[in-house]
N, C-alpha and C positions, 0 to 999 in steps of 0.2 A: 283361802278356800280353794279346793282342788278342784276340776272338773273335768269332765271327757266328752267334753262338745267337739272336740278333733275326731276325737273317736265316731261318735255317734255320726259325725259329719260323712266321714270315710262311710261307713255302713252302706249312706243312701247316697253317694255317690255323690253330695252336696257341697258348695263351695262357700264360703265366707258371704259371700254378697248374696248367694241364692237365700242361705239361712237369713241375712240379715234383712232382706223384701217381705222373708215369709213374717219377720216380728218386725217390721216395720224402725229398721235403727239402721246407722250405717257399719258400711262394713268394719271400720274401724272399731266402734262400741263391740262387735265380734271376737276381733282382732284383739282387743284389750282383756277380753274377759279369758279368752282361753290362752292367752298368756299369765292369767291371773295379775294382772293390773289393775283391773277395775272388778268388783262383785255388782253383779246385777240387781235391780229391784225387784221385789218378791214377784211382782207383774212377769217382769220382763222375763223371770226362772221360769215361770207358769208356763208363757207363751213359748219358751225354749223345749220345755219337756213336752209338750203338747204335739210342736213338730215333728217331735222322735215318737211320739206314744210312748213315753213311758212316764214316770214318778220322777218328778223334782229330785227325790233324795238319790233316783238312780244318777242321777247327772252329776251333783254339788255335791259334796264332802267339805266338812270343817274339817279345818286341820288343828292341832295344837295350838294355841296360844291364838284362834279366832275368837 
């Protein structure tokens, strides 16, 4: 699964730990996901896109063979 939480991060000028207080995980659960290590739980996508204001599906992209 792709995602552009670096991106979105950059936007607001946000850092790995600031995002990761606002959803309540640590910086690493962060750090995992937008390296594409770990895919989040549906919760956890909600509460990512919600800090950006935007659509879950603007963030997350399946890739091939997800």
């Amino acid at each position: 699964m792709k995602n552009t939480i670096k991106v979105e991060r950059a936007k607001k000028d946000m850092t790995q730990q600031d995002l990761a207080e606002k959803v309540q995980v640590s910086r690493q659960t962060i750090n995992s996901i937008e390296a594409g290590k770990y895919v989040p739980s549906t919760v956890l996508a909600l509460k990512i896109a919600r800090v950006f204001g935007v659509r879950m599906d603007e963030i997350f992209e399946l890739e091939e063979g997800d």
